[in-house]
N, CA, C and O atoms as a Maestro MAE file, in Angstrom:
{
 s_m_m2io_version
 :::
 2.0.0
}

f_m_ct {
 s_m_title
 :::
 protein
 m_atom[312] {
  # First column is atom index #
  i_m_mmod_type
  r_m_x_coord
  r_m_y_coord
  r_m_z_coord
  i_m_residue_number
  s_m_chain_name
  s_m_pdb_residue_name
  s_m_pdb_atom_name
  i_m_atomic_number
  :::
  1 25 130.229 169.286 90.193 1 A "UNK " " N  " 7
  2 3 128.872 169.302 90.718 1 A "UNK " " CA " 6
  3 2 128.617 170.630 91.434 1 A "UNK " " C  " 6
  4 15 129.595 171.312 91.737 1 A "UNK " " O  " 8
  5 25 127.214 171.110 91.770 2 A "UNK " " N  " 7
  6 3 126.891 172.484 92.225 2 A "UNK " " CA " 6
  7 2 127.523 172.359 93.816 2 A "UNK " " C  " 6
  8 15 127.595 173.467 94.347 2 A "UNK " " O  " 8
  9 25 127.900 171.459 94.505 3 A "UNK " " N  " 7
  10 3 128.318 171.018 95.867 3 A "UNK " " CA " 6
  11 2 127.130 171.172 97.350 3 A "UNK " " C  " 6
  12 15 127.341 171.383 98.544 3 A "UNK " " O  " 8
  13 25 126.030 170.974 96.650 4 A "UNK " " N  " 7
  14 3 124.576 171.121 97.526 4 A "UNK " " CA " 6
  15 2 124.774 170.901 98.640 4 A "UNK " " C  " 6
  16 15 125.598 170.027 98.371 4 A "UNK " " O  " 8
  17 25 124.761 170.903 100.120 5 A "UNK " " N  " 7
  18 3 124.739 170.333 101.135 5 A "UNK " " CA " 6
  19 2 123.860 169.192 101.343 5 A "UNK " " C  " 6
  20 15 122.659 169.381 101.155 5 A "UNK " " O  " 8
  21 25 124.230 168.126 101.672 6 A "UNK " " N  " 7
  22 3 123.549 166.914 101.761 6 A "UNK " " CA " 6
  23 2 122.321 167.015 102.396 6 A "UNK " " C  " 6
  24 15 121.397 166.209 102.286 6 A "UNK " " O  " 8
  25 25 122.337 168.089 103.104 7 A "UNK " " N  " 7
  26 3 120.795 167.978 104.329 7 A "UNK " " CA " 6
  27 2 119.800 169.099 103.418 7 A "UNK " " C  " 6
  28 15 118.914 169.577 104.126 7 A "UNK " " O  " 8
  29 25 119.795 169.417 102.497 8 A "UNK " " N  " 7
  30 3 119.181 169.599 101.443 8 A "UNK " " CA " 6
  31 2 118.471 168.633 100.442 8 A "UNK " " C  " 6
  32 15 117.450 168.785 99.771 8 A "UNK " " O  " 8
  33 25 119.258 167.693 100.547 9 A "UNK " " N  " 7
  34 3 119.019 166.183 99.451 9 A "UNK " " CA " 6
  35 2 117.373 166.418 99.182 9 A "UNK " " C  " 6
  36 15 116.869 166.442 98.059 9 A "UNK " " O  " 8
  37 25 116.728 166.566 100.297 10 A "UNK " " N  " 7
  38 3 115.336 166.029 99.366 10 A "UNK " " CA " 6
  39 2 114.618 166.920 99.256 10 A "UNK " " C  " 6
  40 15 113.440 166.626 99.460 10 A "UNK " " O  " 8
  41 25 114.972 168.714 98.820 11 A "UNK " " N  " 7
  42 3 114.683 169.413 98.025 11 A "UNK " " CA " 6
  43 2 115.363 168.796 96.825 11 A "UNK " " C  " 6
  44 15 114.588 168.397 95.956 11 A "UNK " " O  " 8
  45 25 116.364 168.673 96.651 12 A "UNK " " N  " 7
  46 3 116.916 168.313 95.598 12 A "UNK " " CA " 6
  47 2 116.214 167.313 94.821 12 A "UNK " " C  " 6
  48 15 115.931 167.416 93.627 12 A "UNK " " O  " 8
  49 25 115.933 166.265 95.641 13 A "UNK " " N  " 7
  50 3 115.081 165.108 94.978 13 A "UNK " " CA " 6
  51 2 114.005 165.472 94.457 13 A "UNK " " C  " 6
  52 15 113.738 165.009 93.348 13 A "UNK " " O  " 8
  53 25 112.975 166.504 95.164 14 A "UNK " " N  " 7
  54 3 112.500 167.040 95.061 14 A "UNK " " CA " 6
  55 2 111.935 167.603 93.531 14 A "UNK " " C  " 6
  56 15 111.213 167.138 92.649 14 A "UNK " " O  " 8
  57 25 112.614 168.742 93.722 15 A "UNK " " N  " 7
  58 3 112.892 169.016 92.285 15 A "UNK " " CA " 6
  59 2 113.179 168.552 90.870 15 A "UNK " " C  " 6
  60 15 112.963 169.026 89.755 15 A "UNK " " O  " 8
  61 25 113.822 167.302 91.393 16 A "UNK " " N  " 7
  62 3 114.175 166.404 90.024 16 A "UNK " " CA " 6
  63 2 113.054 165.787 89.584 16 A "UNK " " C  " 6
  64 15 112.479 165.987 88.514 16 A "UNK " " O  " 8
  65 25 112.629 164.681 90.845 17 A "UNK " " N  " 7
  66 3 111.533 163.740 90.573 17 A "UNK " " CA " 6
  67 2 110.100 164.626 90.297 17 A "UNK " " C  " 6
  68 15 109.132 164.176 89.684 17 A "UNK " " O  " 8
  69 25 110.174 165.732 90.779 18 A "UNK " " N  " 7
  70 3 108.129 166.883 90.083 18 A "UNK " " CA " 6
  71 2 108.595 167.246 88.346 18 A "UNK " " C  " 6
  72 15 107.867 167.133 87.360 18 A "UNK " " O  " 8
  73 25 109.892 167.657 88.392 19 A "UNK " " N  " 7
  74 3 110.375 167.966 86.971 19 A "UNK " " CA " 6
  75 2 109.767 166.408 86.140 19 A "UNK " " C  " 6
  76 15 108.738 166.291 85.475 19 A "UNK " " O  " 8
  77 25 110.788 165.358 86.458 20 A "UNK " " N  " 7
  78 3 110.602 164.895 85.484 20 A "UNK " " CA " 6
  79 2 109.422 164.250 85.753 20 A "UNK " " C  " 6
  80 15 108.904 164.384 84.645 20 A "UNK " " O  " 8
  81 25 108.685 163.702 86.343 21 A "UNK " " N  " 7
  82 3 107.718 163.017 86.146 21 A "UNK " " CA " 6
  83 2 106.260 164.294 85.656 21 A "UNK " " C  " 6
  84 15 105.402 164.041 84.810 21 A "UNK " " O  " 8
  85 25 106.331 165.296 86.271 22 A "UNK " " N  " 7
  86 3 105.410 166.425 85.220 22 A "UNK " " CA " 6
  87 2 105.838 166.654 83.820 22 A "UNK " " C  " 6
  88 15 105.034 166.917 82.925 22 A "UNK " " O  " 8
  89 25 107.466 166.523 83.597 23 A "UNK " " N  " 7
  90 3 107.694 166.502 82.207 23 A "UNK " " CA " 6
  91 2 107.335 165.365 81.163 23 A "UNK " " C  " 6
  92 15 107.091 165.566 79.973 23 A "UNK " " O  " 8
  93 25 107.341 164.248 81.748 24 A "UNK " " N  " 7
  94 3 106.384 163.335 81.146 24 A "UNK " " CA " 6
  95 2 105.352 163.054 81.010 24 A "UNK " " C  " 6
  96 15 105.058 162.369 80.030 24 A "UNK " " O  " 8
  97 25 104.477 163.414 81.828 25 A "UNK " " N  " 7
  98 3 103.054 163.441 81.935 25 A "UNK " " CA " 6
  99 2 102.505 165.003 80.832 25 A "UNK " " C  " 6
  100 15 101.899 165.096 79.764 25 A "UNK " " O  " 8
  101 25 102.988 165.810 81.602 26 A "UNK " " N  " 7
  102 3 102.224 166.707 80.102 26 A "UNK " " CA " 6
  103 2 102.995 166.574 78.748 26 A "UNK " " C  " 6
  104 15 102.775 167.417 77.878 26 A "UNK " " O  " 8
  105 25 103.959 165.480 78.502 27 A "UNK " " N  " 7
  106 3 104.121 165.468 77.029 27 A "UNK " " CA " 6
  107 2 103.349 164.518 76.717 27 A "UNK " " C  " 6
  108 15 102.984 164.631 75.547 27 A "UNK " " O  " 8
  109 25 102.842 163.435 77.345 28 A "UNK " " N  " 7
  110 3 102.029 162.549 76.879 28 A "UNK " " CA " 6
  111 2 100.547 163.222 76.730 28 A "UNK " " C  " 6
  112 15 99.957 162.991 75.674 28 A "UNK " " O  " 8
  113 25 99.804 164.163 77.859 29 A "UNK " " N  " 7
  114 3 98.945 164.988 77.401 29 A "UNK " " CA " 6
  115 2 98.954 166.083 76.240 29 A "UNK " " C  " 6
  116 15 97.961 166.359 75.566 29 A "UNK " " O  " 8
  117 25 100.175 166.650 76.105 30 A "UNK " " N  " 7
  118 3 100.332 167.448 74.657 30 A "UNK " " CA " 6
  119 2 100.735 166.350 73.806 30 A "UNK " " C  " 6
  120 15 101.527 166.942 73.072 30 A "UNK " " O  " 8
  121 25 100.725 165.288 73.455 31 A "UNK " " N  " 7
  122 3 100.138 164.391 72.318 31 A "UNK " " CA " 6
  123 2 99.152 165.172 70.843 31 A "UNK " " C  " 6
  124 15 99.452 165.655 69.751 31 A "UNK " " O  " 8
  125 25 98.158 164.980 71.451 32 A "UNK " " N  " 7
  126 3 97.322 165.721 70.162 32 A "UNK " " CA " 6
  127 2 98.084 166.760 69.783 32 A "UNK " " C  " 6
  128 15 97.849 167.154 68.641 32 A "UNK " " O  " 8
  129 25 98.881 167.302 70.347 33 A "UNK " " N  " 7
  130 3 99.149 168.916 69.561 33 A "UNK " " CA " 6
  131 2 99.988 168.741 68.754 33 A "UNK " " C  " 6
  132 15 100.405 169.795 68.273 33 A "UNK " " O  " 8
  133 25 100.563 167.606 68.272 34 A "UNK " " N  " 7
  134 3 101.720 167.129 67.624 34 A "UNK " " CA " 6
  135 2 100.781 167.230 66.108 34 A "UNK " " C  " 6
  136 15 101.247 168.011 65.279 34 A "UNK " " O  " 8
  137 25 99.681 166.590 65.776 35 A "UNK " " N  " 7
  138 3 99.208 167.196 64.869 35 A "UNK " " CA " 6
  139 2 99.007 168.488 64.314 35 A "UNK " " C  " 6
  140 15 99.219 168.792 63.140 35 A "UNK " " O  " 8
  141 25 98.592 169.227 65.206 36 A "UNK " " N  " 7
  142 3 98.673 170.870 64.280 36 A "UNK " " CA " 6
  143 2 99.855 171.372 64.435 36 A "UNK " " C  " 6
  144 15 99.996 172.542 64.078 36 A "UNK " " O  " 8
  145 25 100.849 170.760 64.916 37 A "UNK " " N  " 7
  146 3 102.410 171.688 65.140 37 A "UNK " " CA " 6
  147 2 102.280 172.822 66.316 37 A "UNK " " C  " 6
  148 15 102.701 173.967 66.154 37 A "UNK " " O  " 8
  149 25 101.834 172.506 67.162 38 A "UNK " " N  " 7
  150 3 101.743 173.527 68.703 38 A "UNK " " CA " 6
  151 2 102.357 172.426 69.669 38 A "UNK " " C  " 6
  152 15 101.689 172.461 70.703 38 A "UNK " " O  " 8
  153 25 103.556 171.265 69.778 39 A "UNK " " N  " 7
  154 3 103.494 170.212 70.707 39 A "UNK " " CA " 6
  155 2 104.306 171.187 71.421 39 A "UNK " " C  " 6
  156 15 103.912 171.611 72.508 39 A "UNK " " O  " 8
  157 25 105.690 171.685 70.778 40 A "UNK " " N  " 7
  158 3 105.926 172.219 72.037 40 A "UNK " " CA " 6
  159 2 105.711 172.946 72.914 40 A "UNK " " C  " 6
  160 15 105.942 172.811 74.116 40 A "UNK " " O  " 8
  161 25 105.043 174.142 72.106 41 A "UNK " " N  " 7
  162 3 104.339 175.213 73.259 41 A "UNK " " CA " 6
  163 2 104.103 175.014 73.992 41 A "UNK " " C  " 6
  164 15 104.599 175.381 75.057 41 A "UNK " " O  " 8
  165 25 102.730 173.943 73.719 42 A "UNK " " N  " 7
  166 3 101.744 173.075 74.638 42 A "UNK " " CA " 6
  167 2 102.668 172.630 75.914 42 A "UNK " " C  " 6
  168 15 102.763 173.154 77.024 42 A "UNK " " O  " 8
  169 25 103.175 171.731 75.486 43 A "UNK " " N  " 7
  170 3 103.825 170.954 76.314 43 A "UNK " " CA " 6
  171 2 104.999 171.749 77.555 43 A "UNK " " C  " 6
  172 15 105.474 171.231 78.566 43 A "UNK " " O  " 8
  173 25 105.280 173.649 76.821 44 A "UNK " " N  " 7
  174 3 106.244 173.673 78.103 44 A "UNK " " CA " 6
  175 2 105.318 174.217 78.698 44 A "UNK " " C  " 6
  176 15 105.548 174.229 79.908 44 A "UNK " " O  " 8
  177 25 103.825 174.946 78.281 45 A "UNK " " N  " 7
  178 3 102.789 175.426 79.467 45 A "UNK " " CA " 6
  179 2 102.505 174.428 80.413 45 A "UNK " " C  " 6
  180 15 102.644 174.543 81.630 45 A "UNK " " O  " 8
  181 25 102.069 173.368 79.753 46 A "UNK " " N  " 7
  182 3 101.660 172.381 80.566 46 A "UNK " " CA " 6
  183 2 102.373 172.013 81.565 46 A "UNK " " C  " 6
  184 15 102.066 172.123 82.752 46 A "UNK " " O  " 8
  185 25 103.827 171.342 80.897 47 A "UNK " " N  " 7
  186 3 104.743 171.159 82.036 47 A "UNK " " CA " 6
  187 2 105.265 172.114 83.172 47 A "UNK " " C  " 6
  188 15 105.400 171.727 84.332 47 A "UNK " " O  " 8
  189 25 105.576 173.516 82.709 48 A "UNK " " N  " 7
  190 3 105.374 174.316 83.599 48 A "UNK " " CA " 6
  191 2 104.357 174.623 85.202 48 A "UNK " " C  " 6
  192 15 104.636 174.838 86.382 48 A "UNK " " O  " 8
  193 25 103.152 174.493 84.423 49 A "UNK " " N  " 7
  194 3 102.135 174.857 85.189 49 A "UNK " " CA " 6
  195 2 102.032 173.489 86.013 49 A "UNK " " C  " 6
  196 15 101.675 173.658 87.179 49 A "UNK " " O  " 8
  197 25 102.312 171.972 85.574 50 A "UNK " " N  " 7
  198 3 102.277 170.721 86.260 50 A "UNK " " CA " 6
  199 2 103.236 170.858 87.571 50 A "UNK " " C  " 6
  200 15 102.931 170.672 88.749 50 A "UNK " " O  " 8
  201 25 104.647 171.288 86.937 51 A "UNK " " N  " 7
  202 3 105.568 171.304 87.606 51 A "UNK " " CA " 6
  203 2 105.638 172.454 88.733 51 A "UNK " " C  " 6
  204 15 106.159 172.087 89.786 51 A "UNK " " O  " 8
  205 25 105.309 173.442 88.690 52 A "UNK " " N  " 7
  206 3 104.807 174.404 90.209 52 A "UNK " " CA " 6
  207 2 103.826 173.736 90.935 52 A "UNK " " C  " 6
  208 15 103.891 173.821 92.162 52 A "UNK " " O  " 8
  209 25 102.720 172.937 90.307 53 A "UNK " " N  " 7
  210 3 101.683 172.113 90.993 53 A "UNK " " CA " 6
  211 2 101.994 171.132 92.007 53 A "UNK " " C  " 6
  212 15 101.492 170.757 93.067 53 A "UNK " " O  " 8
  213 25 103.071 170.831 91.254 54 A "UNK " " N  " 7
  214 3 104.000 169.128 91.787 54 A "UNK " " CA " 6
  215 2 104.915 169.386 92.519 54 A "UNK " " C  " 6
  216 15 105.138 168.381 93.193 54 A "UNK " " O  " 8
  217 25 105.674 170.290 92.806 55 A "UNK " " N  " 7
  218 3 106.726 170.315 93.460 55 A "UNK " " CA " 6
  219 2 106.724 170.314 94.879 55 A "UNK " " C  " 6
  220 15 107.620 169.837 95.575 55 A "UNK " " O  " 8
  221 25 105.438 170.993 95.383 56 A "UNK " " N  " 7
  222 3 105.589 171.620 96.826 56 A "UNK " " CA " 6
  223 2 104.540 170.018 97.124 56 A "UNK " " C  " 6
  224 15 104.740 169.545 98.242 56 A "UNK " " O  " 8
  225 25 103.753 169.411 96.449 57 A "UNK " " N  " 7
  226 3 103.441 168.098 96.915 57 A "UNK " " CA " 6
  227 2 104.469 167.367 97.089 57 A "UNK " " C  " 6
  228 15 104.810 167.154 98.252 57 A "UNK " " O  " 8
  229 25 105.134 166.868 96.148 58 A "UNK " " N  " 7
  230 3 106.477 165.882 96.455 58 A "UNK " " CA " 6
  231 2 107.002 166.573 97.196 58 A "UNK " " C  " 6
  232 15 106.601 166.112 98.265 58 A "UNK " " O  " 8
  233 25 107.696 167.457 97.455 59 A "UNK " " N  " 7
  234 3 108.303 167.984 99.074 59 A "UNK " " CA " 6
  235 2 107.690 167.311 100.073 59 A "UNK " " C  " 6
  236 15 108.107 166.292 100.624 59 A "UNK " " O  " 8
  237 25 106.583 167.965 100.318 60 A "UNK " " N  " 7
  238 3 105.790 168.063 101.729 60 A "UNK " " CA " 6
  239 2 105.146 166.709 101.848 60 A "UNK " " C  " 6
  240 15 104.748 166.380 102.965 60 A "UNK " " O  " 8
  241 25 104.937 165.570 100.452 61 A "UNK " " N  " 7
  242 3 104.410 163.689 100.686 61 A "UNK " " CA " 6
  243 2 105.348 163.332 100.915 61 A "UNK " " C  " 6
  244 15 105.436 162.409 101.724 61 A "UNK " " O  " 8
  245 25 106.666 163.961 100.239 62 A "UNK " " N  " 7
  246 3 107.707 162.157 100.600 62 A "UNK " " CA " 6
  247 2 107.940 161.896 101.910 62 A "UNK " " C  " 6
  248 15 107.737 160.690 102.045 62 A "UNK " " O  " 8
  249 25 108.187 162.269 102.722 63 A "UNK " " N  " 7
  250 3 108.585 162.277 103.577 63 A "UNK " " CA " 6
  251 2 107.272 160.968 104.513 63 A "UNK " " C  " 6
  252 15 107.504 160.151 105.404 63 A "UNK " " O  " 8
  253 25 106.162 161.257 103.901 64 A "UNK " " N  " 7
  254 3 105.066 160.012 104.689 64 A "UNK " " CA " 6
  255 2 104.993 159.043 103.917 64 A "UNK " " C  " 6
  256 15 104.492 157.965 104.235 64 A "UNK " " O  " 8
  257 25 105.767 159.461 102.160 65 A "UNK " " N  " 7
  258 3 105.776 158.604 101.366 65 A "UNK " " CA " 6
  259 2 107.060 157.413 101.992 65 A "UNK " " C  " 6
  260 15 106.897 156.204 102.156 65 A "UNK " " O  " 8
  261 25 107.885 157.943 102.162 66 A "UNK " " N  " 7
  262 3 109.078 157.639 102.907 66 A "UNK " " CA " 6
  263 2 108.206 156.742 104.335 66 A "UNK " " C  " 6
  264 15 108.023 155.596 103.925 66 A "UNK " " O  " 8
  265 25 107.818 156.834 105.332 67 A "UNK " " N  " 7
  266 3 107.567 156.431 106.376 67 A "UNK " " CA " 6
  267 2 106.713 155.158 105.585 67 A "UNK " " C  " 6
  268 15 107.129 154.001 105.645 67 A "UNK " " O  " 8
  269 25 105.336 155.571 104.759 68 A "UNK " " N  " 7
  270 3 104.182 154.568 104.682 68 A "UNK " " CA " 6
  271 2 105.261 153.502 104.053 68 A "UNK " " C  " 6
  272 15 105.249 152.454 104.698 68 A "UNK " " O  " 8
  273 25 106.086 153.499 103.083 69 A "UNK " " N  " 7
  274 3 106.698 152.427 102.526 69 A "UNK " " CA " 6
  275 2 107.591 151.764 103.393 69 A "UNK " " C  " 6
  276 15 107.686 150.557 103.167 69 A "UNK " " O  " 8
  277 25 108.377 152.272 104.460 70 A "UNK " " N  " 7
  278 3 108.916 151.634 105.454 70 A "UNK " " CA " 6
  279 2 107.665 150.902 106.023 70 A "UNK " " C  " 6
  280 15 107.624 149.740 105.618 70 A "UNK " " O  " 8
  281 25 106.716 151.214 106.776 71 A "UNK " " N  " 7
  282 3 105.804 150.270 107.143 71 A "UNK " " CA " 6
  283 2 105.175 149.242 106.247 71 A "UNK " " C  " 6
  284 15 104.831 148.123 106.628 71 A "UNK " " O  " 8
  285 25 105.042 149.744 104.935 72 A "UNK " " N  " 7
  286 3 104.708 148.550 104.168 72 A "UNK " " CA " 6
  287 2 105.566 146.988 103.958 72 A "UNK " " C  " 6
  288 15 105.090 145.856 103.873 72 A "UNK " " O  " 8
  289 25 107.240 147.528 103.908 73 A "UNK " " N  " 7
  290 3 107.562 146.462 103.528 73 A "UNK " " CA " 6
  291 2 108.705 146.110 104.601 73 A "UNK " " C  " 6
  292 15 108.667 146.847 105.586 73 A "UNK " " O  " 8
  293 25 109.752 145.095 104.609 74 A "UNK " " N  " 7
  294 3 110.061 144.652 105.865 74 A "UNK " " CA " 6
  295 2 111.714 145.076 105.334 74 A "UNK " " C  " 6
  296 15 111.942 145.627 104.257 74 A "UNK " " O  " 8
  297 25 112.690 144.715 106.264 75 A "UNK " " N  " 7
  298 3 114.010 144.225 106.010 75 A "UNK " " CA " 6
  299 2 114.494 143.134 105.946 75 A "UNK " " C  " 6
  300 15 114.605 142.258 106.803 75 A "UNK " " O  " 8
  301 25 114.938 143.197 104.400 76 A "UNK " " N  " 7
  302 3 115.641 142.099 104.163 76 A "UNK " " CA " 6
  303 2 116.802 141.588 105.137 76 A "UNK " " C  " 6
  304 15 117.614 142.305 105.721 76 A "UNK " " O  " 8
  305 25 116.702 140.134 105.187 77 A "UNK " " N  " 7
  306 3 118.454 139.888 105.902 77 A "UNK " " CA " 6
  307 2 119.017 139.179 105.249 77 A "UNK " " C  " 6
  308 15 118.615 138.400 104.385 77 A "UNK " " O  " 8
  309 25 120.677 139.551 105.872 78 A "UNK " " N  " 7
  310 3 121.268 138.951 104.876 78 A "UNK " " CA " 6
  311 2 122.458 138.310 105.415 78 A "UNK " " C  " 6
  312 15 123.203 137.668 104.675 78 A "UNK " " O  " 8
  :::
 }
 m_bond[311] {
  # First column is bond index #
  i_m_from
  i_m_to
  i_m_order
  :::
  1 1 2 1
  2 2 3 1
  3 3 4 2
  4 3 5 1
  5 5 6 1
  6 6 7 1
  7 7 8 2
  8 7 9 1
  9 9 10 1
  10 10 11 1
  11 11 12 2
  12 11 13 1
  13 13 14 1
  14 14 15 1
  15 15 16 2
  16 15 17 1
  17 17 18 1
  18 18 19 1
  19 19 20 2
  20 19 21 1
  21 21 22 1
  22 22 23 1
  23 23 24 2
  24 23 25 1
  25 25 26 1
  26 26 27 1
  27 27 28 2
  28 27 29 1
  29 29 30 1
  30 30 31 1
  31 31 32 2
  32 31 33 1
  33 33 34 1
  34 34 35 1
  35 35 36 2
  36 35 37 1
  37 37 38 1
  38 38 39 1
  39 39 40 2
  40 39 41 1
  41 41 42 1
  42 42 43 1
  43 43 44 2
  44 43 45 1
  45 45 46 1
  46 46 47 1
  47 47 48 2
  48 47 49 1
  49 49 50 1
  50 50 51 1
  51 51 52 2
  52 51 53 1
  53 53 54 1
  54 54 55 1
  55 55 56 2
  56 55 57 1
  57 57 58 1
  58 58 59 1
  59 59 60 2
  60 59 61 1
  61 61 62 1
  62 62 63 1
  63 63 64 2
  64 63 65 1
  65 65 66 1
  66 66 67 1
  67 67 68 2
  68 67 69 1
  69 69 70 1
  70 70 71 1
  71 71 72 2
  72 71 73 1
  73 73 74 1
  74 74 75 1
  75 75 76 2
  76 75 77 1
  77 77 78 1
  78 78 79 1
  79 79 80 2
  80 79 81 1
  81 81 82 1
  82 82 83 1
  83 83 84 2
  84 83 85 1
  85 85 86 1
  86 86 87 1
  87 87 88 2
  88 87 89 1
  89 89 90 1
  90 90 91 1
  91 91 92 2
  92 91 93 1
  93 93 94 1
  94 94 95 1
  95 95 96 2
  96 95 97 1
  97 97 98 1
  98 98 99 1
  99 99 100 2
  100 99 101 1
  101 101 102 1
  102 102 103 1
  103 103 104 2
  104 103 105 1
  105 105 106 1
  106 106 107 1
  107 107 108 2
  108 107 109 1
  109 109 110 1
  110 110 111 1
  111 111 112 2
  112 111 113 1
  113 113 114 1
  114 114 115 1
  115 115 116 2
  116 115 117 1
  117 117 118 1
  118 118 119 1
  119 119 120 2
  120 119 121 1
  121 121 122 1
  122 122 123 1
  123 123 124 2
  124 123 125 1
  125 125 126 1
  126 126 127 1
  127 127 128 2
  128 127 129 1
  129 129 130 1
  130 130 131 1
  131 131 132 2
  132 131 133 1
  133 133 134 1
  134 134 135 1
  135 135 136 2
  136 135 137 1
  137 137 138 1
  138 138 139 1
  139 139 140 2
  140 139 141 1
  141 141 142 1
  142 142 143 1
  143 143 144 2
  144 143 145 1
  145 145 146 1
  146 146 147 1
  147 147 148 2
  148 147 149 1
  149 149 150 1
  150 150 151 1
  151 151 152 2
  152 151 153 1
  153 153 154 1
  154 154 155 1
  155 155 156 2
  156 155 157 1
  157 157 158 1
  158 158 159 1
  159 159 160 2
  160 159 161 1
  161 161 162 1
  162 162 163 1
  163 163 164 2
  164 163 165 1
  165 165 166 1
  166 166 167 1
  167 167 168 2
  168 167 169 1
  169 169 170 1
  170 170 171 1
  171 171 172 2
  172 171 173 1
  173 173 174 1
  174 174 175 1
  175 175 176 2
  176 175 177 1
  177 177 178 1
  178 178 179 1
  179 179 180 2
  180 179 181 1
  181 181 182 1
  182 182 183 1
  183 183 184 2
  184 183 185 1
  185 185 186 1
  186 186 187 1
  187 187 188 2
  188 187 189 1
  189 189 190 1
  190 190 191 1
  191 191 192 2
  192 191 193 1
  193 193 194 1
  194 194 195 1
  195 195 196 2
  196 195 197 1
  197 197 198 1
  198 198 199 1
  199 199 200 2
  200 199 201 1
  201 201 202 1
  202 202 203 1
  203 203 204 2
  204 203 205 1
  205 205 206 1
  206 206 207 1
  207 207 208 2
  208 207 209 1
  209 209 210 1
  210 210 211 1
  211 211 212 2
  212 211 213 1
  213 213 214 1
  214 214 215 1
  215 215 216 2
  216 215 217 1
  217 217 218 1
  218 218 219 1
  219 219 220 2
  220 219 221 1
  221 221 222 1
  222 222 223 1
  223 223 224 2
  224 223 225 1
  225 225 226 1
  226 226 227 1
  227 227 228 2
  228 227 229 1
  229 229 230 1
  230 230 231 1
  231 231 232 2
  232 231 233 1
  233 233 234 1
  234 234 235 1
  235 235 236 2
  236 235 237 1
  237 237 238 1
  238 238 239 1
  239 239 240 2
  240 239 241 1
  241 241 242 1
  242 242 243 1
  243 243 244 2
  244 243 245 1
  245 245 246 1
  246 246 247 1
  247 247 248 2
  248 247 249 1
  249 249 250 1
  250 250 251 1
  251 251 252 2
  252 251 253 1
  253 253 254 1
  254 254 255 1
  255 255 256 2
  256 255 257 1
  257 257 258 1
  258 258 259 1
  259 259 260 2
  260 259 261 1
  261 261 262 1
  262 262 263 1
  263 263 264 2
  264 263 265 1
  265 265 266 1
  266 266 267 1
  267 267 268 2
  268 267 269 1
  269 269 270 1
  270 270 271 1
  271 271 272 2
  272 271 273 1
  273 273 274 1
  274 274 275 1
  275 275 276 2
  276 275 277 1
  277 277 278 1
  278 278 279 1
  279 279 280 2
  280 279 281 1
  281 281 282 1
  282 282 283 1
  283 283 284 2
  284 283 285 1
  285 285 286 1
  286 286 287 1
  287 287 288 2
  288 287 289 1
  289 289 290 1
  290 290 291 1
  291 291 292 2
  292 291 293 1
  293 293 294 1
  294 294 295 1
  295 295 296 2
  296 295 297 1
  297 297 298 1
  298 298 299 1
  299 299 300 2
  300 299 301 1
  301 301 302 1
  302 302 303 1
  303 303 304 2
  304 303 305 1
  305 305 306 1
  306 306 307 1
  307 307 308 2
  308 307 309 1
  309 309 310 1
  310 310 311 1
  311 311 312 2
  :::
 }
}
């Protein structure tokens, strides 16, 4: 493994979760291009340009994303 420092983790997460969830979302928007034979192009602009969009949001939400869902839901016991 790259040996990241743990107190990094949610850049790390970070990065994974804007990747892939922009990588899925603009392949489902580069759809049509699968007909004229441009899907992939399409799809690494898109994802590209999604994924600089997305990244510095998921950074800078999870963290209230993190808090609002603690307030939403309770602890289990066990």
């Amino acid at each position: 493994m790259l040996g990241i420092p743990r107190h990094y983790s949610h850049f790390v997460f970070g990065v994974i979760q804007s990747g892939l969830t922009s990588g899925i979302a603009s392949a489902i928007a580069s759809a049509p291009a699968l007909s004229d034979g441009h899907f992939l192009a399409h799809w690494l602009r898109s994802w590209l340009l999604a994924w600089v969009v997305m990244l510095p949001i998921v950074i800078f939400a999870a963290p209230f994303i993190r808090k609002l869902t603690d307030l939403l839901t309770r602890q289990e016991r066990t």
